[in-house]
C-alpha positions in Angstrom: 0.0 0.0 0.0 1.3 3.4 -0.7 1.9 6.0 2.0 1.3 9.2 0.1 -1.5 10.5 -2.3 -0.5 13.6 -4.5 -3.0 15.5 -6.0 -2.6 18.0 -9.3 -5.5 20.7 -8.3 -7.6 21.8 -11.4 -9.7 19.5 -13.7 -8.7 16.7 -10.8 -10.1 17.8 -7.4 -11.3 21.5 -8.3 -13.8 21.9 -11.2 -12.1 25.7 -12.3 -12.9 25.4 -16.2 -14.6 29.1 -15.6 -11.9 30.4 -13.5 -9.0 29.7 -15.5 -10.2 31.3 -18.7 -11.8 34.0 -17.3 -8.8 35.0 -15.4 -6.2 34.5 -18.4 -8.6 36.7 -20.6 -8.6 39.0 -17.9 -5.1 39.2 -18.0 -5.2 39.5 -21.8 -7.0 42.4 -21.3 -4.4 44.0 -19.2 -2.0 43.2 -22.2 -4.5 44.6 -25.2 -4.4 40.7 -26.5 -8.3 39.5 -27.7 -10.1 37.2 -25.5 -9.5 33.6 -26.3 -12.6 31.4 -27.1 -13.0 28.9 -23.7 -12.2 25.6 -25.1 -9.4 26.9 -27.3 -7.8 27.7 -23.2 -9.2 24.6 -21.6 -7.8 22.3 -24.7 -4.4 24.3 -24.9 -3.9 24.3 -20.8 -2.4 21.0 -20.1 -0.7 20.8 -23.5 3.2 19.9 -22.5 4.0 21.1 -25.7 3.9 24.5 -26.1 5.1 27.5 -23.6 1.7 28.7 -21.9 3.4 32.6 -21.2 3.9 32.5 -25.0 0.6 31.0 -26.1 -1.7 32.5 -23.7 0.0 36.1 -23.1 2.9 36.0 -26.0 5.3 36.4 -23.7 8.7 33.7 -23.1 7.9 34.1 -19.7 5.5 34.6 -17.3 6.1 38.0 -15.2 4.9 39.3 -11.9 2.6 41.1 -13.3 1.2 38.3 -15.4 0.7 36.5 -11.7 -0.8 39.6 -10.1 -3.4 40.2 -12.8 -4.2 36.4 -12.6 -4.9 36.3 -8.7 -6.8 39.3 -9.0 -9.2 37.6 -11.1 -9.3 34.6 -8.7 -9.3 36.7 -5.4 -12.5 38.4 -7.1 -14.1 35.7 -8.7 -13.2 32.3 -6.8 -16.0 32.0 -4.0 -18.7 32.1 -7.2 -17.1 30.3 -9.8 -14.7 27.1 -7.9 -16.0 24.1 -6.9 -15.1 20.5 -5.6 -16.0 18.1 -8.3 -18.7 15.5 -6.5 -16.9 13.4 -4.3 -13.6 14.7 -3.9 -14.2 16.3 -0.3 -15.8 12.6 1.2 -12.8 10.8 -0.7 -9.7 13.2 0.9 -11.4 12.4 4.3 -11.9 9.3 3.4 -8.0 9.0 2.6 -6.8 10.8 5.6 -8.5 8.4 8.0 -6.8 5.6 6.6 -3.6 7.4 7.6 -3.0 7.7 3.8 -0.6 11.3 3.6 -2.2 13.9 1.0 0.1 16.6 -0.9 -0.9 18.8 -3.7 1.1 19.7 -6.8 -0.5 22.2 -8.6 1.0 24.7 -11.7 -1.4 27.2 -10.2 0.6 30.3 -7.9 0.6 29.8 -4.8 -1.2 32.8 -3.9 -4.4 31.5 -6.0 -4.3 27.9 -4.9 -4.4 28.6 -1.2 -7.4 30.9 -1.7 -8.7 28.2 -3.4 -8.1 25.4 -1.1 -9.3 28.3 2.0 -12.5 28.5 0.1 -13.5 25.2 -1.0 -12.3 24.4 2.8 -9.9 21.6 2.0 -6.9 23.1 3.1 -6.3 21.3 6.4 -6.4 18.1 4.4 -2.8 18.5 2.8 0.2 17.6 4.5 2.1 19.4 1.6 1.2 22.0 -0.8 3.5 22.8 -3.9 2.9 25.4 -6.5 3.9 26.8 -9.8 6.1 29.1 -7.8 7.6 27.3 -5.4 9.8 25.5 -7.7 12.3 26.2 -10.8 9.9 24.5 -13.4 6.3 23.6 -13.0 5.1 20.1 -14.3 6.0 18.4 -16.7 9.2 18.6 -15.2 9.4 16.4 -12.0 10.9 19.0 -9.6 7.2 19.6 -7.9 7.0 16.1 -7.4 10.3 15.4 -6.1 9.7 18.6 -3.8 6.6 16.6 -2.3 8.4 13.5 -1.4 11.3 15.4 0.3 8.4 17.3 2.3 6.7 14.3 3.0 9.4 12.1 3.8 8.4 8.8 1.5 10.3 7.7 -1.1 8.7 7.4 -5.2 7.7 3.7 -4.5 5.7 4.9 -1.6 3.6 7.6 -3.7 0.9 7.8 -6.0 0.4 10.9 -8.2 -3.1 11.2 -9.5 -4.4 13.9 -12.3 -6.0 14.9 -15.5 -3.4 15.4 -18.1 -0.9 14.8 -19.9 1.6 17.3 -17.9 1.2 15.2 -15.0 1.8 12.3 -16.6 5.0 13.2 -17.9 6.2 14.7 -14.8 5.2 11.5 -12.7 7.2 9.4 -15.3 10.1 11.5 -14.8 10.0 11.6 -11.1 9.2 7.8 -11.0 5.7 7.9 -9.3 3.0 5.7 -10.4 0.5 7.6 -11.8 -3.8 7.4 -12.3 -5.0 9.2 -14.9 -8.5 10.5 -14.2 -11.1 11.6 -17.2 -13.7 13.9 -15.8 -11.4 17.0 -16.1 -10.2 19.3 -19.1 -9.1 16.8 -21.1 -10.7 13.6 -22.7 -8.6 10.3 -23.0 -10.2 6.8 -24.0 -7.6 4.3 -22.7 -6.5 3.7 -19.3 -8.6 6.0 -17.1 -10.5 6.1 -14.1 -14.0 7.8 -14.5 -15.9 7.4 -11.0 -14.8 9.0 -7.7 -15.4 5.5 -6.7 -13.0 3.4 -9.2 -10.3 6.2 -8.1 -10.7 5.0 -4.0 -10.1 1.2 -5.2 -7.5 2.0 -7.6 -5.9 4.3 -4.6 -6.4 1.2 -1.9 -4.9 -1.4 -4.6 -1.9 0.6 -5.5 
Protein backbone atom coordinates (compact mmCIF):
# COMPACT_ATOMS: atom_id res chain seq x y z
CA UNK A 1 0.00 0.00 0.00
CA UNK A 2 1.28 3.40 -0.72
CA UNK A 3 1.88 5.96 2.05
CA UNK A 4 1.29 9.18 0.14
CA UNK A 5 -1.54 10.52 -2.27
CA UNK A 6 -0.50 13.65 -4.53
CA UNK A 7 -2.96 15.53 -6.01
CA UNK A 8 -2.61 17.95 -9.27
CA UNK A 9 -5.45 20.73 -8.30
CA UNK A 10 -7.57 21.79 -11.37
CA UNK A 11 -9.73 19.49 -13.72
CA UNK A 12 -8.67 16.70 -10.76
CA UNK A 13 -10.09 17.77 -7.39
CA UNK A 14 -11.32 21.54 -8.35
CA UNK A 15 -13.83 21.86 -11.23
CA UNK A 16 -12.07 25.75 -12.31
CA UNK A 17 -12.87 25.35 -16.24
CA UNK A 18 -14.59 29.13 -15.58
CA UNK A 19 -11.90 30.42 -13.47
CA UNK A 20 -9.03 29.71 -15.47
CA UNK A 21 -10.17 31.31 -18.75
CA UNK A 22 -11.80 34.02 -17.26
CA UNK A 23 -8.81 34.97 -15.39
CA UNK A 24 -6.18 34.46 -18.43
CA UNK A 25 -8.56 36.70 -20.58
CA UNK A 26 -8.60 39.02 -17.93
CA UNK A 27 -5.10 39.18 -17.98
CA UNK A 28 -5.24 39.47 -21.80
CA UNK A 29 -7.02 42.38 -21.30
CA UNK A 30 -4.37 43.96 -19.16
CA UNK A 31 -1.99 43.18 -22.20
CA UNK A 32 -4.53 44.62 -25.20
CA UNK A 33 -4.41 40.65 -26.52
CA UNK A 34 -8.25 39.54 -27.73
CA UNK A 35 -10.09 37.18 -25.51
CA UNK A 36 -9.46 33.64 -26.25
CA UNK A 37 -12.58 31.41 -27.14
CA UNK A 38 -13.03 28.89 -23.68
CA UNK A 39 -12.25 25.63 -25.07
CA UNK A 40 -9.43 26.91 -27.29
CA UNK A 41 -7.83 27.74 -23.22
CA UNK A 42 -9.20 24.62 -21.60
CA UNK A 43 -7.78 22.29 -24.71
CA UNK A 44 -4.40 24.30 -24.95
CA UNK A 45 -3.94 24.32 -20.83
CA UNK A 46 -2.41 20.95 -20.09
CA UNK A 47 -0.68 20.83 -23.50
CA UNK A 48 3.21 19.90 -22.49
CA UNK A 49 4.05 21.12 -25.74
CA UNK A 50 3.94 24.49 -26.15
CA UNK A 51 5.11 27.52 -23.64
CA UNK A 52 1.75 28.66 -21.87
CA UNK A 53 3.44 32.64 -21.16
CA UNK A 54 3.87 32.50 -24.97
CA UNK A 55 0.60 30.97 -26.15
CA UNK A 56 -1.67 32.54 -23.69
CA UNK A 57 -0.04 36.15 -23.11
CA UNK A 58 2.91 36.00 -26.03
CA UNK A 59 5.33 36.40 -23.72
CA UNK A 60 8.66 33.74 -23.12
CA UNK A 61 7.85 34.08 -19.69
CA UNK A 62 5.51 34.64 -17.27
CA UNK A 63 6.06 38.04 -15.20
CA UNK A 64 4.87 39.26 -11.85
CA UNK A 65 2.62 41.11 -13.33
CA UNK A 66 1.24 38.30 -15.40
CA UNK A 67 0.75 36.47 -11.67
CA UNK A 68 -0.79 39.56 -10.13
CA UNK A 69 -3.38 40.19 -12.84
CA UNK A 70 -4.23 36.40 -12.61
CA UNK A 71 -4.92 36.25 -8.72
CA UNK A 72 -6.76 39.28 -9.01
CA UNK A 73 -9.17 37.61 -11.09
CA UNK A 74 -9.30 34.64 -8.72
CA UNK A 75 -9.31 36.70 -5.43
CA UNK A 76 -12.51 38.44 -7.07
CA UNK A 77 -14.09 35.74 -8.67
CA UNK A 78 -13.24 32.28 -6.79
CA UNK A 79 -16.04 32.03 -4.00
CA UNK A 80 -18.67 32.08 -7.23
CA UNK A 81 -17.11 30.33 -9.77
CA UNK A 82 -14.66 27.10 -7.93
CA UNK A 83 -16.04 24.10 -6.88
CA UNK A 84 -15.06 20.52 -5.58
CA UNK A 85 -16.04 18.14 -8.31
CA UNK A 86 -18.73 15.53 -6.52
CA UNK A 87 -16.89 13.36 -4.28
CA UNK A 88 -13.64 14.73 -3.89
CA UNK A 89 -14.17 16.28 -0.30
CA UNK A 90 -15.79 12.63 1.20
CA UNK A 91 -12.75 10.83 -0.70
CA UNK A 92 -9.74 13.21 0.92
CA UNK A 93 -11.36 12.40 4.30
CA UNK A 94 -11.93 9.32 3.36
CA UNK A 95 -7.97 8.96 2.64
CA UNK A 96 -6.76 10.77 5.63
CA UNK A 97 -8.49 8.43 8.03
CA UNK A 98 -6.81 5.61 6.63
CA UNK A 99 -3.59 7.40 7.59
CA UNK A 100 -2.99 7.73 3.77
CA UNK A 101 -0.56 11.31 3.56
CA UNK A 102 -2.16 13.92 0.97
CA UNK A 103 0.07 16.57 -0.93
CA UNK A 104 -0.91 18.81 -3.67
CA UNK A 105 1.14 19.69 -6.78
CA UNK A 106 -0.52 22.17 -8.58
CA UNK A 107 1.04 24.69 -11.71
CA UNK A 108 -1.44 27.22 -10.20
CA UNK A 109 0.59 30.33 -7.88
CA UNK A 110 0.59 29.80 -4.80
CA UNK A 111 -1.23 32.79 -3.93
CA UNK A 112 -4.39 31.48 -6.04
CA UNK A 113 -4.33 27.92 -4.85
CA UNK A 114 -4.38 28.57 -1.19
CA UNK A 115 -7.44 30.91 -1.69
CA UNK A 116 -8.75 28.16 -3.36
CA UNK A 117 -8.11 25.36 -1.08
CA UNK A 118 -9.27 28.32 1.97
CA UNK A 119 -12.54 28.53 0.07
CA UNK A 120 -13.51 25.19 -0.97
CA UNK A 121 -12.28 24.35 2.84
CA UNK A 122 -9.85 21.60 2.00
CA UNK A 123 -6.91 23.07 3.13
CA UNK A 124 -6.26 21.30 6.43
CA UNK A 125 -6.35 18.13 4.43
CA UNK A 126 -2.80 18.47 2.79
CA UNK A 127 0.23 17.64 4.50
CA UNK A 128 2.07 19.40 1.64
CA UNK A 129 1.24 21.99 -0.76
CA UNK A 130 3.48 22.76 -3.94
CA UNK A 131 2.86 25.37 -6.50
CA UNK A 132 3.89 26.80 -9.75
CA UNK A 133 6.11 29.15 -7.80
CA UNK A 134 7.59 27.26 -5.42
CA UNK A 135 9.81 25.53 -7.71
CA UNK A 136 12.26 26.22 -10.81
CA UNK A 137 9.93 24.49 -13.39
CA UNK A 138 6.27 23.64 -13.03
CA UNK A 139 5.07 20.13 -14.28
CA UNK A 140 5.97 18.44 -16.73
CA UNK A 141 9.24 18.57 -15.19
CA UNK A 142 9.37 16.36 -11.96
CA UNK A 143 10.94 18.96 -9.59
CA UNK A 144 7.23 19.63 -7.90
CA UNK A 145 6.96 16.09 -7.38
CA UNK A 146 10.31 15.36 -6.06
CA UNK A 147 9.73 18.64 -3.76
CA UNK A 148 6.57 16.65 -2.34
CA UNK A 149 8.44 13.45 -1.35
CA UNK A 150 11.31 15.36 0.33
CA UNK A 151 8.43 17.32 2.34
CA UNK A 152 6.71 14.33 2.98
CA UNK A 153 9.44 12.13 3.76
CA UNK A 154 8.41 8.76 1.50
CA UNK A 155 10.33 7.68 -1.07
CA UNK A 156 8.70 7.41 -5.16
CA UNK A 157 7.65 3.74 -4.55
CA UNK A 158 5.67 4.91 -1.60
CA UNK A 159 3.64 7.57 -3.72
CA UNK A 160 0.89 7.81 -5.97
CA UNK A 161 0.42 10.91 -8.17
CA UNK A 162 -3.14 11.21 -9.54
CA UNK A 163 -4.37 13.88 -12.34
CA UNK A 164 -5.98 14.86 -15.53
CA UNK A 165 -3.42 15.38 -18.09
CA UNK A 166 -0.87 14.79 -19.93
CA UNK A 167 1.63 17.26 -17.93
CA UNK A 168 1.22 15.25 -15.00
CA UNK A 169 1.76 12.27 -16.57
CA UNK A 170 4.99 13.23 -17.92
CA UNK A 171 6.15 14.73 -14.81
CA UNK A 172 5.23 11.53 -12.70
CA UNK A 173 7.23 9.40 -15.31
CA UNK A 174 10.07 11.53 -14.78
CA UNK A 175 9.99 11.61 -11.13
CA UNK A 176 9.20 7.76 -10.96
CA UNK A 177 5.69 7.91 -9.32
CA UNK A 178 3.02 5.70 -10.36
CA UNK A 179 0.50 7.62 -11.77
CA UNK A 180 -3.81 7.39 -12.27
CA UNK A 181 -5.04 9.15 -14.92
CA UNK A 182 -8.54 10.54 -14.18
CA UNK A 183 -11.07 11.58 -17.21
CA UNK A 184 -13.74 13.91 -15.79
CA UNK A 185 -11.35 16.99 -16.05
CA UNK A 186 -10.23 19.31 -19.08
CA UNK A 187 -9.05 16.78 -21.07
CA UNK A 188 -10.70 13.59 -22.66
CA UNK A 189 -8.62 10.25 -23.01
CA UNK A 190 -10.21 6.81 -24.03
CA UNK A 191 -7.62 4.35 -22.68
CA UNK A 192 -6.45 3.69 -19.33
CA UNK A 193 -8.64 5.96 -17.06
CA UNK A 194 -10.45 6.07 -14.08
CA UNK A 195 -13.98 7.80 -14.48
CA UNK A 196 -15.87 7.40 -11.03
CA UNK A 197 -14.84 8.99 -7.66
CA UNK A 198 -15.41 5.55 -6.74
CA UNK A 199 -12.98 3.36 -9.24
CA UNK A 200 -10.31 6.15 -8.06
CA UNK A 201 -10.65 4.95 -3.99
CA UNK A 202 -10.10 1.22 -5.21
CA UNK A 203 -7.47 2.01 -7.65
CA UNK A 204 -5.86 4.32 -4.59
CA UNK A 205 -6.39 1.21 -1.89
CA UNK A 206 -4.88 -1.36 -4.59
CA UNK A 207 -1.88 0.56 -5.52
Amino acid sequence: MKKAIIFDMDGTLVDSSITIANAINSVRQKLSLPPMEEKEILDKVNDPHLNPARYFYESEHFTPEHEQWFSEYYTQNHEKELRLYEGIAQLLQRLKKRGFKLALATNAYRNSTLQSLKHLEITDLFDSVVCFDDVKRGKPNPAMLIKVLEDLHVTKEEALFIGDGERDMLAAKAAGIDYIMVNWGFSEYTQDVIETIEALEKAILEA
